[in-house]
N, C-alpha and C positions, 0 to 999 in steps of 0.2 A: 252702129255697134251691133255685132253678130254673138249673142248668147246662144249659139243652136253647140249644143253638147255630144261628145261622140261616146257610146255605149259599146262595154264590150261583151265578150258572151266565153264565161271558163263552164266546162261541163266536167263534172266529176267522173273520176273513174267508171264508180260503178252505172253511172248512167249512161259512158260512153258504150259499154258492154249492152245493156239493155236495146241502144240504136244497133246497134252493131247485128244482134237475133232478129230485131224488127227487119233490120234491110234484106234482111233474107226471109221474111216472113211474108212483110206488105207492105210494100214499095208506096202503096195509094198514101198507108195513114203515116210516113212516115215522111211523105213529100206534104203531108198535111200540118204536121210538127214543124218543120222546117218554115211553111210560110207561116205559120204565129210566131213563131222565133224570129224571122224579121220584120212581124210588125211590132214586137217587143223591145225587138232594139230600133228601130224608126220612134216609138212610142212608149215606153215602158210603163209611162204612168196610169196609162188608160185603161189598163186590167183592175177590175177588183180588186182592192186590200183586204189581205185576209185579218183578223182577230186575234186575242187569247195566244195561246201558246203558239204562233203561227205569225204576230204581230209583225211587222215589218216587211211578210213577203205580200206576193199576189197572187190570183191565179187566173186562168183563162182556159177554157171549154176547149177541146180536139174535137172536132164531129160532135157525137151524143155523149158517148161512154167515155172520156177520156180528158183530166182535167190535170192540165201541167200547172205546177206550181216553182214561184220564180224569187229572187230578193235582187 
């Protein structure tokens, strides 16, 4: 019996714009976004759950400075 689950990945407008100035910004952190995004959807459970008014999503670390959060 195969339980392995397929995950998908909707990005909202505004965040699409936000990719949109990085890819013309910096190519590095934005190929950097891209591979946590598919270990997100390979794994989604493995990020931190966040808390409080935040209950339900996760998040997970870009490099140093940069912390995408997910549901």
């Amino acid at each position: 019996m195969d339980c392995e689950q397929e995950y998908g990945l909707e990005i909202s407008d505004e965040a699409n714009k936000k990719f949109e100035k990085l890819k013309k910004k910096s190519k590095k952190q934005l190929a950097a976004i891209n591979k946590k995004v598919q270990q997100i959807l390979e794994t989604p459970y493995r990020f931190k759950p966040l808390r409080g008014d935040m209950f339900g999503a996760r998040r997970v670390h870009i490099d140093k400075s940069f912390v995408l959060t997910y549901e």
